[in-house]
Structures are given as structure tokens and as C-alpha cells.
N, C-alpha and C positions, 0 to 999 in steps of 0.2 A: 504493500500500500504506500509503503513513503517513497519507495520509485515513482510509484503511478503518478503520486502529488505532484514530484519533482518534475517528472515528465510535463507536465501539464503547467506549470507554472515558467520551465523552459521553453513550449510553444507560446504563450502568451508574450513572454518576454520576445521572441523573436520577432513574432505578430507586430506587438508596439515599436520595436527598433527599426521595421520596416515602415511603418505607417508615418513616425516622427521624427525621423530623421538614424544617422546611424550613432553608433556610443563611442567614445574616444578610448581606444583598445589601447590595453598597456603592452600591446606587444606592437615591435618594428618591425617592415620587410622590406630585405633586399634581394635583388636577386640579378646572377648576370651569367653569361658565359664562361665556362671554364676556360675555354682558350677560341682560336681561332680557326675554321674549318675546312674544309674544301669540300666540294660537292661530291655527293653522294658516300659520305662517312661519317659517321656516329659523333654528338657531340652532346657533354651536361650541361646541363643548365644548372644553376647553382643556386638553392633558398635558402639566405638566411631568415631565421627568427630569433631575433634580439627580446628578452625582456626581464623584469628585475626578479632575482633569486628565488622570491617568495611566488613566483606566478609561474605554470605549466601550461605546457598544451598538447594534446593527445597524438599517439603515433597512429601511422596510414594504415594497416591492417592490424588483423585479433584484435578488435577493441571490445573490451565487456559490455553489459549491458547498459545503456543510458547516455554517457559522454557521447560527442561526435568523433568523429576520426578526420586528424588533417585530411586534406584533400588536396596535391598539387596537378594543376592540366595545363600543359604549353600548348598555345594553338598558336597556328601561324600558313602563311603559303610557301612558306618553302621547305615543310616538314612531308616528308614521303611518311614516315611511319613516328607510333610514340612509343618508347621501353617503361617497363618496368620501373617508376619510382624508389628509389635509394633514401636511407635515412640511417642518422645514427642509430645505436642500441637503445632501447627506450626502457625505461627502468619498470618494471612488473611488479606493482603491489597492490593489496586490498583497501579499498576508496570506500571509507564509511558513509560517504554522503550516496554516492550508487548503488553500496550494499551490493560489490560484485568486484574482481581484479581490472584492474587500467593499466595500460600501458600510455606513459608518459615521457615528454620531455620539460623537465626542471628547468627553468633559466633561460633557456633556448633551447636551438636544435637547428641543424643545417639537413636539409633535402637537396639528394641528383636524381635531375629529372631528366634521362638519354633522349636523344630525339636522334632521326634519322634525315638529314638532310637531301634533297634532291638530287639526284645526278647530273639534268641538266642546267644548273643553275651558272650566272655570269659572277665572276668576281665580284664584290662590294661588299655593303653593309645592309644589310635587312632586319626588319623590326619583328619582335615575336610578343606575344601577349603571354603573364602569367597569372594563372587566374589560383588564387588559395583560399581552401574554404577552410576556416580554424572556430577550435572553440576554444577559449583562456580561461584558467578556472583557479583561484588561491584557497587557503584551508579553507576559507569561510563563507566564498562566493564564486560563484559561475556567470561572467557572460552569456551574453546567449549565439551564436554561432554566426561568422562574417565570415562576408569571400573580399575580398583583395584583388583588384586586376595591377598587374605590374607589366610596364612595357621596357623590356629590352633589345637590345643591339646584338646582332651576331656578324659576325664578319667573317666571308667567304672567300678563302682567296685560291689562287691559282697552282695547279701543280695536278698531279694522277693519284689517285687512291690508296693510303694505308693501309697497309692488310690488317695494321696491328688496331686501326680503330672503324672496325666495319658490325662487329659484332655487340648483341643486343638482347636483352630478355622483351619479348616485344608482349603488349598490351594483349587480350585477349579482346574478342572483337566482339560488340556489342550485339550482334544476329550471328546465332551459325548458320549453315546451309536450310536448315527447317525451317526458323524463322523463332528458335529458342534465343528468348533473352537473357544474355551477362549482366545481372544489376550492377555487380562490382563497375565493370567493365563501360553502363553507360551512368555511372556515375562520375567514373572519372576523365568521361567525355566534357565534364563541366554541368555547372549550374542550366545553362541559356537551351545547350543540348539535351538536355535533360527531359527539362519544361516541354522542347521538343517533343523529344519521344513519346510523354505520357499523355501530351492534347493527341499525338496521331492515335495511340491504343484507344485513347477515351470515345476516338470518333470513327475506329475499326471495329469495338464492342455494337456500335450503334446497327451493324450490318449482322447482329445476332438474332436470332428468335423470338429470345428472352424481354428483348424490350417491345414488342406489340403488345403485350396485353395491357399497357398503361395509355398506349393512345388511344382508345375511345374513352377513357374512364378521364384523360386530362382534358378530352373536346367536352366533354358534358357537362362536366364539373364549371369549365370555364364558360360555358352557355350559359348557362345556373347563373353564375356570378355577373352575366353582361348583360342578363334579364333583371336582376333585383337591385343592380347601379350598387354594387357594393366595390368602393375603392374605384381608384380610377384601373382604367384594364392595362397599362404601360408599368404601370406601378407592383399589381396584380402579379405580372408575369414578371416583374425581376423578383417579387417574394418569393414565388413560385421556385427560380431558375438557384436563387442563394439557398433556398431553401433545401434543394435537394444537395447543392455543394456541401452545405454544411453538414446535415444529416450523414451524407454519405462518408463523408471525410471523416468526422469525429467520430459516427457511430462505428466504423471502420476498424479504427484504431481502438478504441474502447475495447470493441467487441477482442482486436488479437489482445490486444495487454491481459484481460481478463480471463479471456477462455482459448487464447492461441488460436495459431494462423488460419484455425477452421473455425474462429468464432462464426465467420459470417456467413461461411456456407452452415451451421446447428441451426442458424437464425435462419436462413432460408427452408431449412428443411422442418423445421420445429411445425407440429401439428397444430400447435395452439394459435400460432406465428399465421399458418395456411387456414385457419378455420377464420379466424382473423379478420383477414383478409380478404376470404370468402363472403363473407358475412357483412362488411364494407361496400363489395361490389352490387350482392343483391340489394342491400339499404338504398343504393343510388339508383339501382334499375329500377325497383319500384318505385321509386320520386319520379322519376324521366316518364313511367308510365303513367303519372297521374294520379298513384293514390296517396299521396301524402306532399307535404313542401317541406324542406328540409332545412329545420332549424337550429340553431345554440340549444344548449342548455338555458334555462330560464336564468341562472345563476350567470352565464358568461352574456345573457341576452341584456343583464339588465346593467352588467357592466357597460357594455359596449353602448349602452344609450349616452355613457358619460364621457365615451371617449371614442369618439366616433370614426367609424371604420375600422376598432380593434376586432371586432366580430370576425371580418372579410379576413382578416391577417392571420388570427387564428386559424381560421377553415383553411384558407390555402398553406400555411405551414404544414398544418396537418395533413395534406393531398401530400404534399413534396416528404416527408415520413414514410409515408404509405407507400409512394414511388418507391425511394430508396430498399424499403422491407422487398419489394418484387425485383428489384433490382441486383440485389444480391444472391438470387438465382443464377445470375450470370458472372459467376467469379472469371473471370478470365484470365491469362498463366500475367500479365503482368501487375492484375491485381494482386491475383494470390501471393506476387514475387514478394511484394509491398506488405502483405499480412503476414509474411514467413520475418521480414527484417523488421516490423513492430513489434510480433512476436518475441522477438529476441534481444528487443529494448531501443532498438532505432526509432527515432521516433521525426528527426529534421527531413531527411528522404523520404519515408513513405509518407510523411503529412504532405509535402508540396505534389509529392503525387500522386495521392488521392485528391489535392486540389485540384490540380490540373486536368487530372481526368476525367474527374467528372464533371469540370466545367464544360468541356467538351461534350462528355455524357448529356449534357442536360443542354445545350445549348436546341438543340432542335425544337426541342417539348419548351424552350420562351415563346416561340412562333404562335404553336400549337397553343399554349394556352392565351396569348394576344387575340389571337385571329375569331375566334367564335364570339369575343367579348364583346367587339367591333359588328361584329355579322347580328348580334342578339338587337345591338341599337340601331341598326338598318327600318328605315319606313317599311311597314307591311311584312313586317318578318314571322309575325305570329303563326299564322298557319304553317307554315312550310317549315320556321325554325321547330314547331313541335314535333311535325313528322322526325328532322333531323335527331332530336334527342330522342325521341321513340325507338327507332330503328338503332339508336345507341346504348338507352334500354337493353335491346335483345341481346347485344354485341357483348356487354356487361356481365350478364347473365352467364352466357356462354363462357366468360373468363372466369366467373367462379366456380363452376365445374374443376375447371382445372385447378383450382389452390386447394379446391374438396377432393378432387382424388389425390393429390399430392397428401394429405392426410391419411388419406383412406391405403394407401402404400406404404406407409410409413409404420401406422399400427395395424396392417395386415389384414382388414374389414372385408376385403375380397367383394364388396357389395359398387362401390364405383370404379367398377371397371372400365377397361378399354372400349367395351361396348354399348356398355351403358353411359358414356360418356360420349361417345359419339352415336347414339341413339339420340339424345338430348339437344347435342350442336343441331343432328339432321330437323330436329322438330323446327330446335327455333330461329333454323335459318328461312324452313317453308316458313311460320308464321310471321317473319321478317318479309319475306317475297308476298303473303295473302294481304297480310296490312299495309302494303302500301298499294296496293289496288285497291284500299277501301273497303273492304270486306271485312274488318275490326275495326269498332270502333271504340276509342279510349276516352279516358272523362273529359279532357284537353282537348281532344280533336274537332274540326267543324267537318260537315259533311261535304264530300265529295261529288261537287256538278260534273266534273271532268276529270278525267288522270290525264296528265300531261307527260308527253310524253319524257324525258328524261327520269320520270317515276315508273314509267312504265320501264323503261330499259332496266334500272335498278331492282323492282321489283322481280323482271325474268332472271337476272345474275342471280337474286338471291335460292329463287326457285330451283335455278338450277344446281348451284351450288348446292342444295339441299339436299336435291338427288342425288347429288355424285355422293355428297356422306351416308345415306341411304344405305347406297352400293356398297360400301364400305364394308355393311353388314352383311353383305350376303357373298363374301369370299373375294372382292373386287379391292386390289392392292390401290392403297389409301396416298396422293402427293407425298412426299417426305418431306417438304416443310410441314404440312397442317396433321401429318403422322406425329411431327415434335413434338405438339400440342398433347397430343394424346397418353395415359398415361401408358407406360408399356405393357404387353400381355405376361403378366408373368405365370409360369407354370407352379404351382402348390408343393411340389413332391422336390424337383430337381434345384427350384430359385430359377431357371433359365430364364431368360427373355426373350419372346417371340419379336424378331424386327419384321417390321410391314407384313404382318401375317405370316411370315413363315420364323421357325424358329430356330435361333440359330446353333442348338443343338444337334437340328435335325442332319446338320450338314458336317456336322465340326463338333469336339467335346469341351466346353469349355469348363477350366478349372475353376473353381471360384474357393481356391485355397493356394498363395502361391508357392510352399514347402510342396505340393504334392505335385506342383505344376515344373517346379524344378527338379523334382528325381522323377517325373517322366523325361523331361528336357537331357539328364545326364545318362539316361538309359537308352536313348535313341540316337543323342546329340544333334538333336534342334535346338532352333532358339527359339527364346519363351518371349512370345506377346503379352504385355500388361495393358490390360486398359481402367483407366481408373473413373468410373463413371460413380452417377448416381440414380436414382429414384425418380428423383424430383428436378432433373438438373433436362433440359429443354434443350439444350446445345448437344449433349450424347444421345440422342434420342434422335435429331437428325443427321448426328455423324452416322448411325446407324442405319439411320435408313435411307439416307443417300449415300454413302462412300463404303460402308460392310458392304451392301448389297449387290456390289459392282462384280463383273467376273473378273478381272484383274486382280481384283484385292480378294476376293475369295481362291484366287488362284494361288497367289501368296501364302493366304493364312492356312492353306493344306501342308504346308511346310512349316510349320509352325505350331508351338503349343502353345497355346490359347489360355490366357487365364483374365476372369475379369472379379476385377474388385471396386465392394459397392461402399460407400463412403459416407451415407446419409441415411443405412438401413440395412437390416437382415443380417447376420452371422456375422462378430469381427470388427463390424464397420467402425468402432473408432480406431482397431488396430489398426485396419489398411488406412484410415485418412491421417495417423499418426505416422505412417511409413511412409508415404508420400513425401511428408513434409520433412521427416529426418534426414533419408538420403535423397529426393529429388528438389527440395527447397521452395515447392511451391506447395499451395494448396487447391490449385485450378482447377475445375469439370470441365470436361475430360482432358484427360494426360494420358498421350501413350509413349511407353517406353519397351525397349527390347533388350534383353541380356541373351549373356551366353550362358551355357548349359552348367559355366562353372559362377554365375550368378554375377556376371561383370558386366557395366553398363558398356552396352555399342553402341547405341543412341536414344535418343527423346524427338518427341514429336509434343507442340505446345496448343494440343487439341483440336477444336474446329477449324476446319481449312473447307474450301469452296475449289480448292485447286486438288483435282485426283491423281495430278500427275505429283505434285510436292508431297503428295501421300503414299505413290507408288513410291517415289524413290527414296524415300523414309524404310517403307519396306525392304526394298533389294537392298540398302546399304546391312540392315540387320539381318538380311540372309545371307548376305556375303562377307558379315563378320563374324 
């Protein structure tokens, strides 16, 4: 607990030192060239940190939990490649204020940072940037964590290549061929790089499964709010958009400090969490239907007479909560990176990027919830904006099915199944296609002189849509995106899981223990496939039924033993989502990985991929290792 405080008392301080300016650090930098270079041969850069006896500041790796760890990055354009950071010996003892071993430098400390110059560069002098991210800390107090840009001179001169200064421990690269990320590795790309990286994740997650079921729930909600003029709607959607930043970010890191790097996929998976949730979506479909308006509490109602518009700010905090809770369905491998190094007491990285990411994360859903708020104050919107929320109603409905079988999975109720779940879609996508030909009529609705056509087109989508889930039921293999949706079939006796109707034991044995899956592996000498899925997790569920189902990849997985481990339920599952994260560092749905038969990693794959060929050749390199 007096970690946790510290932790949080160090984001706060960082917070305000960025917001009001930066703090007058007791520590100096310099830093220059070792010597003078020629093109294409290895040269150090040189950091000092000057500061007075009584003041420390932490060395670049194995740092315990809590402190930051220096950070040195030279960038520049005449750097071909970056090595491995040098530092003195840093003194290793136990730090009563972290309540964990530090490794430290007392006084000062000098950093070599190798870089790999150009080969075809002209003689002269060129300028290099040095970016240092430090924390300073004395018996009784801690800074909160600054980067430093320092710009140097290197000078290039002329002559043919040293053999004696060519050689380098070079950096490990931020993407390997899969598309597995090095946190180490794009950390110490720099801060700006960084930032980078986590807006691209945050807005490559947004191309996952997991995030539709919040967009009809954020268009209705924001209708609601553009019909009862609550708050202005520009205002509306930045609460909205901080809203989910914040939730996401803290409750994030909370969630790892407190219950580790799968806090957030328990929370996603937790029944109580999915009933929830559930229970949430039907509350708002029956509003949008008309049998109720959707109020405060009498108690926050009669607040908000006194301070008015606190009502609005409330309810949409509360939506952006609710986002975040379904959101975390989709851990994805650079989230999970980020929950494994909070985990573990990091707290400066994975907060800027949980920022990051899901400022990106959320940026679309600003739109989204502006735009309906605008369309509700439109002249003559009543009729048609009802239809709109009605048909959002059903859409509603249908998401809650799924957070109720995610339950019904979980504590093994066998009663919302796969079928019965999309029995349910089929109904109320037909009664989504009958009511808007008029044929229901709701307490809101006026009656229909005419259907127009663009209702009529909407209406046959949904009819037919209808049918096709229908079919579904009667042996007819289901899309593999709207299969996602679905919960999986699972079989009683064996745990298997049937993908798109067939099951993929029928074809293949898979282990779902991986001791037993490794001495079939040593007894035949294949390599062992891991797949680390879940229950409830919507992104394995279409790697499943788009990318298993391929002949390719099932051509593959015959040469392979098969083991899948579930991480959110059934036998084990905290041992496998604990294993995950001891030897593979993440906690992401799905993660696949291949060993050899003597239990050594050949490689990792960082889950859903939309490319079959980056997935084949994840395979062939583990058959061919």
C-alpha cells in the first residue's frame, strides 16, 4: 500500500510539473563526443550527471519496483544504427521509501551511448540530439521524473574505416518480423517516439471487434442528451472523450498494481462486471423504446437543480466508465505490455501510454457522441430521430446478449448459448426490419402515411440480415466477424471449442494442458502451438474463425501439437494467464506462441492479424525451428 500511495503521489507530481512549468533539478548535464569519427565506425557519446553527494539517480536496467530508470536516446541523421547504453557500476541496495532493491548512482554517474555513424557521410561537423529521461531522489525526497534534450557536435573526418572501432552491442528493434513489441527497446527510442507508437496501437485497436458494441449505445445515449439540451453537445463530447482517457488510464493501472497484469482482462471477464453491463444496455433499450425516460436519482436530481448541468456531466462520465469496463475486453499485446511493467511497479511508461492510447482509442467515439446531439436539435427531427433511437433500441438489446453469455461461460449455465444467442440476434434483427415498415408501433412513434424509401432499403438489410442468422441455425456456417460476436460452442465433456460450426477437435486434438502437450511434442518431436485465448475475449473468437479455418493454416497445425489455454475460465485458468505473463511479458487475448519439443521459445505471434500470410509465416518459421 505505501508503494501504491507513492506511486500515485509521483504521477500527480509529474502531472503538475508538466502542467506549470518544469522544477529546477539538482542534477547537471553534459554530454559530448568521445573523440572524432569517420564515416561508417562506431562512436560514444558521453553523459555526464553532475550533482551534490547527498542526491542519486537510478541506473538504465534491473530497476526494482517504483523508481524510474535513466533513460539515454541519441537521435540524429547521421546515425545508421544505436548500441547498447554503457554506465558505471551502480550501487544495489534496499530503498525503504520503495520497499524493494535500487540500483543507483550516488553523486553522479557518467553514460556511453555507441552510435553507429553513416558510411556515406562528407567530412565536417554534425549536430546530434541527446534526449535523458532521469529521476533524482535524496533520503527524504523524490523529484518527479524529467527528460533533458542536449544538442551536440560530432565531427567527421576523413580517412577508411577502423576495424578496431566498427563493432557494437546494437539496440534490439522495437517490431520483430511478427509485429511483437520491445517495450524496452521503444522506450528507449525516446519520449516523442514513444507517444508515437502508443497513438498508432491506440488507433490499430480501433480496427478490432471488441469496440462495436459501444457504438450504438454512445449514438443513443448522445441523442438522449441532444433531445433534453442537457450541457452544451461540444462540451458533452470532450467529457465524454476525457472521460474514457481517464477511466481507462487510471483504472488500468489500478486494476495491474492491485490484482496484476490481468487485473483488466478479471474485470473484463468478471460475471458480475458482464451482468452489469448487461443490465445497463437493456435499461437504455427500453428508454429508446419508449417505456420509460431516463432519469438521476432524485438525490443527484435535486443537486443538479443547484448547479446546473452537473446532472449531464455525471451521466456522460458515467457512459465513458461503462465504455472503458467493455473496452477492456480488448487487451491488446501493447496494452497488456503496459499492464505487465505496472505490474511490476512502473508506473511513468505505462501511464503516458495508457494516455496516449487511448486518447487515440477514444478519439473517434468524440464524433460519435457530437454528431447525434446536433442531428436531435435539427427542425423536424422528431419523427425520424425516434425511428433512429428505436432501431438503436434493438441494436442495444442485441449487445446485451453478449455481456449475458459472457457470464453464462464463465459460470458454466450452458443455458445462453451459441444458439440461443443467435436465435435472439435473428429475432430482433427481423423485428428491427418489421418496424420500420411500420408494422410496430411504439408509444413515441406517429403513424406511418408512407415509408420512404431509404427506410424501406434499411428495413430489407435488416430482414435480410435476419435470415442469414436464421440460417445460422440450421447448419449454415455463420460470417467470422458476426461469429466473434457469438459466444463459442463449447462441448461439456472434452472443454473443446467448436469454431464456425465445426469443431476443432474434430480435425486436430487439442491439448488444453501444456505438461501433457509437451511430452506428446518430445515423443514425436513436433513443435507445440500455444494459443492463449479466452471465453469472453471477441478478438480469438475471430482469429478462429477467420485465420484456424483456412486450409493453409490447418495444413500447418497437422504438424503441430496443439494446445490451447483459457485464461478467463475453466481448469487452470489463473495458472495459464499467470504463465503468460511470467515468461511471455504480456497479458494480451490472444497470444500465440511456438516452442520446441525441448520447451524453448522459436517464436511469438502478438495475436489478431487481418494478414494470413504474416500468420503463415509465423507458422513455417516454428516448423522450421
Amino acid at each position: 500500500m505505501n508503494r501504491f500511495i507513492k506511486t500515485i503521489i509521483l504521477i500527480g507530481l509529474f502531472t503538475i510539473s508538466h502542467l506549470w512549468g518544469q522544477f529546477e533539478s539538482p542534477v547537471t548535464l553534459s554530454a559530448k563526443a568521445e573523440s572524432s569519427v569517420r564515416a561508417g565506425e562506431v562512436v560514444n557519446i558521453i553523459v555526464k550527471a553532475e550533482m551534490d553527494a547527498e542526491w542519486k539517480i537510478y541506473a538504465l536496467r534491473d530497476q526494482g519496483e517504483g523508481p524510474i530508470a535513466t533513460r539515454v536516446v541519441v537521435t540524429g541523421e547521421i546515425i545508421e544504427a544505436s548500441g547498447l547504453v554503457w554506465e558505471d557500476e551502480p550501487v544495489e541496495k534496499y530503498d525503504d521509501g520503495f520497499l524493494t532493491t535500487t540500483r543507483t548512482h550516488q553523486g553522479g554517474a557518467i553514460f556511453k551511448a555507441p552510435i553507429l555513424v553513416k558510411s556515406d557521410l562528407s567530412p565536417g561537423k554534425y549536430n546530434l540530439s541527446v534526449n535523458v529521461l532521469f529521476q533524482v531522489c535524496n533520503a527524504s525526497l523524490c523529484y518527479p521524473p524529467k527528460e533533458e534534450v542536449l544538442t551536440i557536435t560530432v565531427t567527421v573526418e576523413g580517412g577508411t574505416v577502423r576495424d578496431d572501432r566498427t563493432e557494437m552491442v546494437l539496440v534490439t528493434e522495437v517490431f520483430d518480423d511478427f509485429g511483437n513489441i520491445n517495450l524496452d527497446a521503444a522506450i528507449d527510442e525516446g519520449f516523442f517516439s514513444f507517444v508515437i507508437l502508443a497513438f498508432s496501437m491506440g488507433l490499430l485497436a480501433l480496427l478490432t471487434p471488441c469496440v462495436f458494441p459501444m457504438i450504438p449505445i454512445t449514438v443513443s445515449f448522445f441523442t438522449h442528451q441532444g433531445e433534453t439540451g442537457e450541457g452544451k453537445p461540444i462540451t458533452n463530447a470532450i467529457i465524454y472523450t476525457l472521460g474514457i482517457i481517464a477511466t481507462f488510464s487510471i483504472l488500468g493501472i489500478i486494476l495491474a498494481l492491485t490484482l496484476g497484469a490481468s487485473g483488466a482482462n478479471q474485470l473484463a471477464a468478471n460475471p458480475w462486471v458482464n451482468i452489469f453491463i448487461a443490465a445497463l444496455f437493456i435499461y437504455f433499450a427500453l428508454s429508446l423504446f419508449g417505456m420509460y425516460e431516463i432519469e438521476l436519482p432524485s438525490a443527484l436530481r435535486q443537486y443538479s437543480l443547484k448547479q446546473e448541468g452537473r446532472g449531464g456531466v455525471i451521466g456522460t462520465l458515467f457512459m465513458a466508465v461503462t465504455f472503458t469496463l467493455t473496452s477492456f475486453t480488448c487487451t491488446v499485446q501493447f496494452v497488456g505490455l503496459l499492464l505487465v511493467a505496472a505490474s511490476q511497479g512502473q508506473w511513468f511508461w505505462p501511464m503516458i501510454g495508457m494516455v496516449v492510447f487511448s486518447a487515440a482509442f477514444a478519439l473517434p467515439f468524440f464524433f460519435l457522441a457530437l454528431f447525434p446531439q446536433y442531428l436531435a436539435k435539427m427542425p423536424k427531427s422528431g419523427s425520424w430521430l425516434n425511428s433512429v433511437k428505436v432501431v438503436m433500441g434493438f441494436l442495444e438489446l442485441a449487445a446485451a446478449f453478449k455481456f449475458i453469455s459472457n457470464t453464462d461461460l464463465v459460470w458454466g449455465w450452458g443455458f445462453f448459448s451459441h444458439n440461443t444467442v443467435l436465435a435472439v440476434w435473428a429475432v430482433l434483427m427481423l423485428l428491427t426490419g418489421i418496424y420500420l415498415l411500420g408494422k410496430i408501433q411504439l408509444p413515441h412513434d406517429s403513424p406511418l402515411a408512407s415509408i420512404s424509401v431509404p427506410r424501406l432499403m434499411l428495413s430489407t438489410a435488416f430482414l435480410t440480415f435476419g435470415l442469414y442468422l436464421t440460417s445460422g441455425l440450421f447448419g449454415q456456417k455463420i460470417h467470422g466477424l458476426i461469429y466473434s460476436y457469438l459466444p463459442p460452442i463449447v462441448e461439456s465433456e472434452s472443454g473443446a471449442v467448436r469454431t464456425n460450426g465445426a469443431s476443432m477437435a474434430e480435425e486436430f486434438n487439442w491439448y488444453r494442458n501444456l505438461d501433457e502437450g509437451l511430452a506428446e511434442a518430445r515423443a514425436t518431436g513436433k513443435s507445440v502451438f500455444i494459443d492463449f485465448t479466452g471465453y469472453t475475449c471477441t478478438n480469438c473468437r475471430w482469429m478462429e474463425a477467420n485465420t484456424f479455418t483456412k486450409t493453409e493454416v490447418k495444413h500447418r497445425f497437422g504438424e503441430m501439437i496443439l494446445v490451447q489455454l483459457y485464461t478467463d475460465g475453466g481448469p487452470n485458468h489463473r495458472e495459464n494467464q499467470q504463465y503468460e505473463i511470467d515468461r511471455f511479458g504480456t497479458a494480451a487475448l490472444p497470444f500465440y506462441v511456438i516452442l520446441s519439443p525441448n520447451d524453448d521459445v522459436i517464436t511469438t505471434f502478438p495475436g489478431m492479424t487481418r494478414s494470413l500470410d504474416d500468420f503463415l509465416d509465423f507458422l513455417d518459421k516454428g516448423l522450421a525451428g
